[in-house]
C-alpha positions as CSV (number, residue, x, y, z in Angstrom):
1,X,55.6,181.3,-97.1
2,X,59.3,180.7,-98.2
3,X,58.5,176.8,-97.6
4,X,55.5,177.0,-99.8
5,X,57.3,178.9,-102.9
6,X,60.0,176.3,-102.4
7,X,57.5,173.1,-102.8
8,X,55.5,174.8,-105.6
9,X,59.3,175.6,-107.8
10,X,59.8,171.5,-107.0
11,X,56.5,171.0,-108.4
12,X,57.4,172.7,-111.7
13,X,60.6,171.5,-111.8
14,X,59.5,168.2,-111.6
15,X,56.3,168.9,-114.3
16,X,59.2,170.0,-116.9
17,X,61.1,167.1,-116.1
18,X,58.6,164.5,-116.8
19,X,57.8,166.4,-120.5
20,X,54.6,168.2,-120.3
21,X,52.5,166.1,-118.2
22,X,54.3,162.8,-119.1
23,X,54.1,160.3,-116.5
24,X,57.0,157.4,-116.0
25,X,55.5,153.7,-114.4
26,X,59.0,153.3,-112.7
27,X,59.5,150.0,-114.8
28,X,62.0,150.9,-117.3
29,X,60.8,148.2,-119.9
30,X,57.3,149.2,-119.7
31,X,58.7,153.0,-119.9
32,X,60.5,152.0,-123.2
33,X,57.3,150.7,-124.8
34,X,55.3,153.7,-124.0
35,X,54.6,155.7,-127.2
36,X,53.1,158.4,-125.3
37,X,56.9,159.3,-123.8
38,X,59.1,161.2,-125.5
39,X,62.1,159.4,-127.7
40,X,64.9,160.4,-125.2
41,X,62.9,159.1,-122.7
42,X,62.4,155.9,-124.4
43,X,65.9,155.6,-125.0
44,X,67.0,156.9,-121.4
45,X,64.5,153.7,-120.6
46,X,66.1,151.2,-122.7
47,X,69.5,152.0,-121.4
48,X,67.9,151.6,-117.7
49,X,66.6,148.3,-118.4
50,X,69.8,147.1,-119.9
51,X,72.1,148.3,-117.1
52,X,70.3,145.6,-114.9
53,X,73.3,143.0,-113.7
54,X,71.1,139.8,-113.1
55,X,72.0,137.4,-116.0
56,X,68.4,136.0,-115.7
57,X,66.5,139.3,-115.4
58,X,69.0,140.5,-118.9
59,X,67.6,137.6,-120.8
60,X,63.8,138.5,-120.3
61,X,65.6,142.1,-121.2
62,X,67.2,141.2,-124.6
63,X,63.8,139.5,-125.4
64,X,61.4,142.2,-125.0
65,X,63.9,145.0,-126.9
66,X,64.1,142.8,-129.6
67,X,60.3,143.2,-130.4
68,X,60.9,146.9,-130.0
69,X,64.2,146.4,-132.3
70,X,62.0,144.5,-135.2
71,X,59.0,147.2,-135.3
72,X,59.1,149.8,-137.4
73,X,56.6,151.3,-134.8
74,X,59.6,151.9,-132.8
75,X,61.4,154.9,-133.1
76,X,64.3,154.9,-135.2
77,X,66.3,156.4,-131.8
78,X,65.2,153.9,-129.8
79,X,66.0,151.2,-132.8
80,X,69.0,152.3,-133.1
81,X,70.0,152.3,-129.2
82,X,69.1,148.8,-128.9
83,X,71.5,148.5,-131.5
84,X,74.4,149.8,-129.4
85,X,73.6,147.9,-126.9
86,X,73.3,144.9,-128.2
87,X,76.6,145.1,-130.3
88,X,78.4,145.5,-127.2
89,X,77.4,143.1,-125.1
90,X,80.5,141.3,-123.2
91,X,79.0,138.1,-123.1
92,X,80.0,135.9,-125.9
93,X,76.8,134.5,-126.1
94,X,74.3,137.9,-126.2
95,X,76.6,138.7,-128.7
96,X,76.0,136.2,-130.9
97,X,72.8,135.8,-130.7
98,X,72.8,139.8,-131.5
99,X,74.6,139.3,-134.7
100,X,72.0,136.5,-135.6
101,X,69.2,138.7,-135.2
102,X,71.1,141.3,-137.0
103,X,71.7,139.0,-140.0
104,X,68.1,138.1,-140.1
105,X,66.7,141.7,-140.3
106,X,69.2,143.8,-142.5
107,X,67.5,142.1,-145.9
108,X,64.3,143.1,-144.8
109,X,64.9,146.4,-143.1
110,X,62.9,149.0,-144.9
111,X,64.5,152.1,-142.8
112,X,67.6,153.4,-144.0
113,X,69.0,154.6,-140.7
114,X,68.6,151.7,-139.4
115,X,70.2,149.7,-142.2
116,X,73.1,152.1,-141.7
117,X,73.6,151.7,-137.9
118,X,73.6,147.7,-138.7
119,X,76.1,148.2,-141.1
120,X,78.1,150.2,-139.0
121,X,78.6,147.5,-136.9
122,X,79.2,145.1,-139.3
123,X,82.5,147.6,-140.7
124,X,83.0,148.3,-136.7
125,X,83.0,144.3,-135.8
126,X,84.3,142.8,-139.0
127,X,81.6,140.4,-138.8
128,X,82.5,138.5,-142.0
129,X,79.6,136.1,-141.7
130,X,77.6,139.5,-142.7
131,X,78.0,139.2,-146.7
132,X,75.3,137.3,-148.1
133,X,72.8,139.5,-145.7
134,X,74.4,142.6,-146.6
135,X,74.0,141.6,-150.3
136,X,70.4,141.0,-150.0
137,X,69.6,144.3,-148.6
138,X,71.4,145.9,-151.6
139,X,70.3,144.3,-153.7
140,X,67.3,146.6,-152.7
141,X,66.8,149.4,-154.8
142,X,66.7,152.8,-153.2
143,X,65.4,156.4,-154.7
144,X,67.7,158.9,-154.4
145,X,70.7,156.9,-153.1
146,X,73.4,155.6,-155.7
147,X,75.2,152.6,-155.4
148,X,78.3,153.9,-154.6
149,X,77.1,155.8,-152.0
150,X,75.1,153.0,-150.1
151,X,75.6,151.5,-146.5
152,X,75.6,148.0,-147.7
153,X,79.0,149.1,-150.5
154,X,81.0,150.1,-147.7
155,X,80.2,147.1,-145.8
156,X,81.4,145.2,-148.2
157,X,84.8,146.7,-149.0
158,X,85.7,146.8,-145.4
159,X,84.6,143.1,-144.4
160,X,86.2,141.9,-148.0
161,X,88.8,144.5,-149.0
162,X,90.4,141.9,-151.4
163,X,87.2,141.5,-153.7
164,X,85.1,144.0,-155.6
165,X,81.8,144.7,-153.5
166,X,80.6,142.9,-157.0
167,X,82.9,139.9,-156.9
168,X,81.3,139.3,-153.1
169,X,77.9,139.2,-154.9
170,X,79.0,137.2,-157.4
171,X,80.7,134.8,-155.1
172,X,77.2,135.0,-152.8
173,X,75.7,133.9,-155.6
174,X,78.1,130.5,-156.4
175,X,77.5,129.7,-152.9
176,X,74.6,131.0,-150.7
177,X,74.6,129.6,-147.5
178,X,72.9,126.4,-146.4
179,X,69.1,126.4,-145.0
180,X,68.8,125.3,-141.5
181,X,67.0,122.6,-141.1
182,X,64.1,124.4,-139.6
183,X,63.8,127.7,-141.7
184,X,60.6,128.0,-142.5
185,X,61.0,129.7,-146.3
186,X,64.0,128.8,-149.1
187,X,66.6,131.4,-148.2
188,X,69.4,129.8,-150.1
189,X,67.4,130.7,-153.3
190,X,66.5,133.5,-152.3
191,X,70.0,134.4,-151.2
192,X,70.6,133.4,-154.7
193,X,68.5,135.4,-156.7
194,X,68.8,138.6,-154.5
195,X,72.5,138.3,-155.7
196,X,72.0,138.1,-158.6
197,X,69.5,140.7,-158.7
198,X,72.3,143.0,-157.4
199,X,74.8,142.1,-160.0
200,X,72.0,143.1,-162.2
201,X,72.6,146.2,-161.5
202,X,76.2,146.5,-161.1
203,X,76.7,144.3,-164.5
204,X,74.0,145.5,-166.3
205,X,75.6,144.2,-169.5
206,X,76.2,141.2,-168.1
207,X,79.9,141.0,-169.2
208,X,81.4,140.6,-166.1
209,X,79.6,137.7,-164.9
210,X,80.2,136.2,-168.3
211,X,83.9,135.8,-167.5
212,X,83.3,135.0,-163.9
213,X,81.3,131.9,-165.0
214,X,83.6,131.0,-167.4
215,X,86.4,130.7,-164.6
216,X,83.6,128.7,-161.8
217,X,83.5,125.3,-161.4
218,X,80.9,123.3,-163.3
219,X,80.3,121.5,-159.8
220,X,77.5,124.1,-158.8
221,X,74.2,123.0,-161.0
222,X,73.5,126.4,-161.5
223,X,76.4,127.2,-162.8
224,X,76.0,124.5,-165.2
225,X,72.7,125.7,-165.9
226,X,73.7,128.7,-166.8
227,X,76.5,127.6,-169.3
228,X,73.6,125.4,-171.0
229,X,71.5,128.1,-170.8
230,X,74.5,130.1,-173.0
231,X,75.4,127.1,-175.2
232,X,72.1,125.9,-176.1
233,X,69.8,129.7,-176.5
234,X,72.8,131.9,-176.5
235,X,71.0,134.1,-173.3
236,X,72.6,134.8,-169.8
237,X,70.1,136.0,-166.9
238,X,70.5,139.1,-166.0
239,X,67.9,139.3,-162.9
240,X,67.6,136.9,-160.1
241,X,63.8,136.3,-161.0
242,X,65.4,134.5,-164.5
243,X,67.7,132.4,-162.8
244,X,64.2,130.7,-161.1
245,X,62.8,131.0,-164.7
246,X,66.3,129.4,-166.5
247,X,66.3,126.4,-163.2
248,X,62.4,125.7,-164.2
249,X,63.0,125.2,-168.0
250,X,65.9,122.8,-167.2
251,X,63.8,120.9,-164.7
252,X,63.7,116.7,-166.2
253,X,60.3,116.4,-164.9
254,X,58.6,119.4,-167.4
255,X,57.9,117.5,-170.4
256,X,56.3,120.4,-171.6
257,X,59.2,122.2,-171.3
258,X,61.5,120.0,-172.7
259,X,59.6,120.0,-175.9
260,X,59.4,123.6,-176.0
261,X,63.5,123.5,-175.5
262,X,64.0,120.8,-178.2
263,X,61.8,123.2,-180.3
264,X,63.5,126.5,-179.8
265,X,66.8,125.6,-179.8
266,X,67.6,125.3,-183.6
267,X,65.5,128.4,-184.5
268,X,67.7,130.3,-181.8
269,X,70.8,128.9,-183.2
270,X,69.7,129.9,-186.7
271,X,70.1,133.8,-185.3
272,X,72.5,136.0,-186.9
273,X,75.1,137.9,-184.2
274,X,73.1,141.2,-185.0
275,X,69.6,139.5,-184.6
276,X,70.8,137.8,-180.9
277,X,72.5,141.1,-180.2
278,X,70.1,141.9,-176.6
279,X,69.1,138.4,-176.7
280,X,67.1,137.4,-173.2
281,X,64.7,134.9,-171.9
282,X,61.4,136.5,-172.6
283,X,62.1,136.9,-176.1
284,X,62.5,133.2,-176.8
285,X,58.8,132.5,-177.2
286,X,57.6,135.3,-179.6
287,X,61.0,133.9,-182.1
288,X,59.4,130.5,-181.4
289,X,56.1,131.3,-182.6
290,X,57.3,133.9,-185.3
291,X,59.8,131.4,-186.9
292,X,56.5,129.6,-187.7
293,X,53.6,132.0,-188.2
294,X,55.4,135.3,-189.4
295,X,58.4,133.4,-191.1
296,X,59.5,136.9,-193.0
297,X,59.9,138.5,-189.7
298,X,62.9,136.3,-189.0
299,X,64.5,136.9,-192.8
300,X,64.2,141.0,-192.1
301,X,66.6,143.5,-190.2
302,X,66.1,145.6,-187.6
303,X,64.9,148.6,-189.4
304,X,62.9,146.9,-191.6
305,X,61.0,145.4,-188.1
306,X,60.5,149.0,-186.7
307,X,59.5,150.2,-190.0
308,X,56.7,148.2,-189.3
309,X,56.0,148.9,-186.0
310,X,56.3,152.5,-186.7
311,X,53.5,151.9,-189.5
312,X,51.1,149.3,-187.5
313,X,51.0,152.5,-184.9
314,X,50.9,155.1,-187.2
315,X,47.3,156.6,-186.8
316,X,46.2,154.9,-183.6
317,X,44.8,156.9,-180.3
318,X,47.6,156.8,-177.8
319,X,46.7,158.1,-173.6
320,X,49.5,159.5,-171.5
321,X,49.5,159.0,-167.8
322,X,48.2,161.6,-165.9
323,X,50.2,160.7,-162.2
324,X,53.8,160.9,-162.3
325,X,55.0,161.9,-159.1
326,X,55.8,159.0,-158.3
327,X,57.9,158.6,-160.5
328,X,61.7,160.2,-160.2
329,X,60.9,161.2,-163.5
330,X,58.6,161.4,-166.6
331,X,58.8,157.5,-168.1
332,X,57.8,158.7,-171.8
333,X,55.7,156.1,-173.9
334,X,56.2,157.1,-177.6
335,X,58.2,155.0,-180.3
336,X,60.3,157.8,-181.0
337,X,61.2,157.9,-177.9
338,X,62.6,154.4,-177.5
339,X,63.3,153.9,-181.1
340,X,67.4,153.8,-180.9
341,X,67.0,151.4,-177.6
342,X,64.6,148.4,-179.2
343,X,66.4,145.6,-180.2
344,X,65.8,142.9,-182.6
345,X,64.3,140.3,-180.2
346,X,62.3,143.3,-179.2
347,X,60.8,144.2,-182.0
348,X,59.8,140.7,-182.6
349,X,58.1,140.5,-179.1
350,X,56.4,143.9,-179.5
351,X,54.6,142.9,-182.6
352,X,54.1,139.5,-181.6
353,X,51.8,141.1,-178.6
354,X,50.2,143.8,-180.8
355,X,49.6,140.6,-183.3
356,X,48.0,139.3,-180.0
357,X,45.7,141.7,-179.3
358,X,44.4,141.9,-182.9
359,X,43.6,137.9,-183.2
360,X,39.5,137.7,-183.4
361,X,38.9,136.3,-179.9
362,X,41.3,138.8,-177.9
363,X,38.7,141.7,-177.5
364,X,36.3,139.6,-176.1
365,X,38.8,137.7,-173.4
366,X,39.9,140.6,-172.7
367,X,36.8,142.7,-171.7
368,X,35.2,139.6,-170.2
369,X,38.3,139.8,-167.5
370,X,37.7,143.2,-167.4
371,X,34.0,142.7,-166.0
372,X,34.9,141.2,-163.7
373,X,37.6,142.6,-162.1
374,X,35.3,145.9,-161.8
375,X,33.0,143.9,-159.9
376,X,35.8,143.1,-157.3
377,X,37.5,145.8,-155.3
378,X,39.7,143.2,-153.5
379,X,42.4,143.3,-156.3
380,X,43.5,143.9,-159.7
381,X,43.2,140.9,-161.8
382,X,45.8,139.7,-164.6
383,X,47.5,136.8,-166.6
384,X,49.6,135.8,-169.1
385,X,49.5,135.2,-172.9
386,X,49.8,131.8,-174.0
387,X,50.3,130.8,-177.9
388,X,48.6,127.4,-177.9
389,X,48.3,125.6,-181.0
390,X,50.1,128.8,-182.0
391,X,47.1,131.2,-181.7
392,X,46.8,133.6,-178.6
393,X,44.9,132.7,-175.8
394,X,44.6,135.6,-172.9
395,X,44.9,133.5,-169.1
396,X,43.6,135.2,-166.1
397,X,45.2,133.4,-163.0
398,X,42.8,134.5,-159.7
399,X,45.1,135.8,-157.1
400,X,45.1,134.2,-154.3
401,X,43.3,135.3,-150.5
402,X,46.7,136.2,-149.1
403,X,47.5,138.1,-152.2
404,X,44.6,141.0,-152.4
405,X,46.0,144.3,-151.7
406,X,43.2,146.4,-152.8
407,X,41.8,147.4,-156.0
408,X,45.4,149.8,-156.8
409,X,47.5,147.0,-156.9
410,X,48.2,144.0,-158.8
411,X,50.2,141.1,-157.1
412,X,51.0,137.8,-159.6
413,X,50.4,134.9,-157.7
414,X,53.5,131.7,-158.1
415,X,50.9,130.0,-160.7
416,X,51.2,133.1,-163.0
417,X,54.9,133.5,-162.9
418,X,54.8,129.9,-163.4
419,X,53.0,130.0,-166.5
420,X,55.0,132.8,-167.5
421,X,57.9,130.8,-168.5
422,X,56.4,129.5,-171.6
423,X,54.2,132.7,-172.3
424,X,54.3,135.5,-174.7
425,X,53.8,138.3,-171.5
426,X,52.1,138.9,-168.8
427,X,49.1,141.1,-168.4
428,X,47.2,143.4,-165.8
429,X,44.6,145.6,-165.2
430,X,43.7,149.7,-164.4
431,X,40.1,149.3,-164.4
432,X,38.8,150.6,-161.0
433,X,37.1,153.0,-162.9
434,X,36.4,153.0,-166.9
435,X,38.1,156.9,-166.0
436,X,41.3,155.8,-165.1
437,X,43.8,157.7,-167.2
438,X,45.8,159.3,-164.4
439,X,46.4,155.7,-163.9
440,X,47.4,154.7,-167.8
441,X,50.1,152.8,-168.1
442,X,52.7,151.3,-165.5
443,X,53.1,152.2,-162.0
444,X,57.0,152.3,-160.3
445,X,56.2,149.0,-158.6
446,X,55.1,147.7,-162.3
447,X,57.8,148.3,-163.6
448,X,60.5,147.0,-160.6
449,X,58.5,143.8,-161.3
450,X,59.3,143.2,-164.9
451,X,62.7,144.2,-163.9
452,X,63.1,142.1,-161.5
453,X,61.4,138.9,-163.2
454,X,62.8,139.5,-166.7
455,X,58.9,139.2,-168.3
456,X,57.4,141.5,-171.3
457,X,54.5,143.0,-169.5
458,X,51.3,145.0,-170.2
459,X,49.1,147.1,-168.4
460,X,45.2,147.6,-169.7
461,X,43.7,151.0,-168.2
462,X,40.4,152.0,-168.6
463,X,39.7,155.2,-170.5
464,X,36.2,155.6,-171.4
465,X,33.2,153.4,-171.1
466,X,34.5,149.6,-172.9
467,X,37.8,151.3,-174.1
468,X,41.2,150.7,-172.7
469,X,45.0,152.1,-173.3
470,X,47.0,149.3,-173.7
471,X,50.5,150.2,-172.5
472,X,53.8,147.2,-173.3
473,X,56.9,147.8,-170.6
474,X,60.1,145.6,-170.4
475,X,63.0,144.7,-168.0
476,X,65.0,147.7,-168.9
477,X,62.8,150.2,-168.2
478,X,61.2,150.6,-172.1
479,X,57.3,151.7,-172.0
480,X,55.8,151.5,-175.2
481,X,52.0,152.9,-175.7
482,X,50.6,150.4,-177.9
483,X,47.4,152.6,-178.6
484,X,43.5,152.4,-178.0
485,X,41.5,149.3,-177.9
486,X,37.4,148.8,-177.4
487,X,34.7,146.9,-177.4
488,X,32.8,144.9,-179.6
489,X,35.2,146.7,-182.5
């Protein structure tokens, strides 16, 4: 009887122990892939298979925990043990290859805790080699965690005390490192532009990096660029999309944009200091084409311009959008409520769009596009507004197989950026439904891309049957409701 009690306590003890009817293969590798374990014992399992001694049997070891490291399937426990592991490997040459596939997955990590438990390492290490990754990742945006307060800062100042976590960017940005010869995408650029991105935010003025590329070398062609870019249209970018955008309009091979250049450069220099005060990029073209067709634009002030904004909008039917919890916080949409932040070269480019949408052909572009994105649930369809022969012409650009996320959400294809460069904005639609005014007006991810591309941008939602809200939104965050338009009126 004792001997029976005895068996059957071993029997529970043993059920508890293996987690409510979970059941171990004895193959600690296997055990650490099993999502039906708990975490601890996926982590218990991962520590198992590491202990092994055989240098050939820890090869086939660090292989298979690196899939498990990249997933975001994995759990972050589990993630983060590999981690450990990893980073303290003995042999010079696990090492190594650990801080290579570190470097490669910090600027793509979306989880924060594991962002963090990278850069731990990095401080822990000193793993200098770490900055233009650690740049990249933030450069990364991130609700509800300041700058100063972010994984990637403290990196930073402990691998490069001497230097501002800015400076670093700055200096990432002068010189990115080299491609190797069989990457398969341009990370040097990209390098590039995530820096920059960053400095974006940390010299949102842009004053800074002023003086910084006053004192760089004109060796680096971007730099050069750059100082052209200031010399000849008296505009600096301030997001890494622009510096692709600034590197395209020098490019000897665009003929087109050479003449467009060789056009806009005396009209820019003609400016007064208060009328290039907030000068950027996207505001070039609207000047262009006003300095031509709405010559009196360019003679007034900056009051006199919102004066008539504030009297072209005066009556019209405005829509506010319904979701915003997506938002951090309410992004209002009124004049008055961005009146003190528009600057000159804004003004100009807001009424050069609404002048846009009132041209004669407009509606019926635009309503056509409209037709048929409804009758595709694949994507959202958009484009860009090109002044040819100085008259508005509305551009769909198809996105492209790989690029159709579902009807929600709009991704701009490399032909519509392209085009972008020379346009007045860029365009997309909210027309799943013609009742669509939860969804008037720009989304978060809308608005991170004007940010991070520099571009005017609009956003058409449908309202009512052949109506639509038509909603202008810029780099720094502005949203400007430009009122109601339908069809066939």
């Amino acid at each position: 009887m004792r001997s029976t009690l005895l068996s059957a306590l071993v029997l529970i003890l043993v059920a508890g122990c293996s987690g409510s009817g979970e059941t171990t293969s004895g193959d600690p590798l296997v055990d650490a892939r099993n999502e039906k374990l708990a975490t601890w014992r996926r982590v218990d399992a991962v520590k198992a298979a590491w202990a092994d001694p055989d240098p050939v049997r820890r090869a086939s070891v660090r292989e298979s925990l690196k899939d498990q490291l990249w997933s975001s399937q994995t759990p972050p426990d589990v993630r983060v043990t590999i981690i450990d592991l990893f980073a303290a490997d003995p042999n010079p040459a696990g090492l190594a290859d650990t801080r290579r596939e570190l470097r490669s997955m910090l600027p793509v990590e979306p989880d924060r805790e594991i962002v963090s438990a990278i850069c731990r390492k990095v401080v822990t290490g000193q793993w200098t080699e770490f900055a233009p990754a650690v740049v990249r990742s933030y450069a990364r945006p991130v609700e509800k965690v300041s700058d100063d307060k972010r994984a990637e800062r403290i990196a930073l100042q402990s691998i490069a005390p001497d230097r501002t976590p800015e400076r670093v960017a700055f200096d990432v940005f002068l010189r990115p490192p080299d491609d190797e010869p069989d990457a398969p995408i341009k990370l040097r650029e990209r390098t590039r532009q995530a820096a920059w991105d960053l400095l974006a935010r940390l010299d949102p003025s842009g004053d800074q990096r002023r003086q910084w590329l006053d004192q760089a070398s004109p060796d680096e062609p971007v730099v050069r660029d750059m100082r052209r870019l200031l010399a000849d249209l008296r505009v600096v970018p301030i997001s890494g999309g622009e510096i692709a955008w600034m590197t395209a309009l020098f490019d000897p091979a665009d003929t087109r944009a050479a003449q467009w250049l060789a056009q806009t450069q005396p009209i820019v220099a003609s400016l007064t200091a208060q009328q290039a005060q907030g000068l950027r990029l996207r505001h070039l073209e609207p000047i262009r084409w006003a300095s031509t067709n709405r010559t009196a634009w360019l003679a007034a002030s900056r009051a006199e311009l919102l004066a008539e904004l504030e009297s072209r909008l005066k009556g019209r039917t405005f829509r506010e959008r319904g979701e915003t919890k997506s938002f951090a916080r309410p992004v209002p949409s009124r004049l008055r409520d961005w009146s003190d932040r528009l600057s000159w070269p804004d003004l100009v480019a807001i009424l050069a769009v609404d002048d846009a949408f009132l041209a004669p052909a407009a509606k019926d572009a635009v309503f056509t596009q409209v037709d048929a994105d409804q009758r595709d649930d694949t994507t959202e369809y958009g484009g860009v507004i090109l002044l040819r022969d100085d008259a508005p012409r509305f551009v769909m650009y198809m996105p492209r197989g790989s690029e159709r996320m579902g009807d929600r959400r709009f991704i701009a294809s490399e032909e519509l950026i392209d085009a972008g460069r020379l346009a007045l904005a860029q365009y997309h639609f909210h027309v799943q439904t013609w009742r669509n005014s939860d969804f008037a007006g720009p989304s978060v991810e809308d608005l991170q891309f004007a940010a991070r591309h520099g571009r005017t941008s609009l956003v058409l939602s449908g309202i009512a049957e052949g109506e639509l809200n038509v909603d202008l939104y810029q780099p720094d965050g502005v949203v400007l409701d430009l009122g109601t338009i339908e069809r066939g009126k």
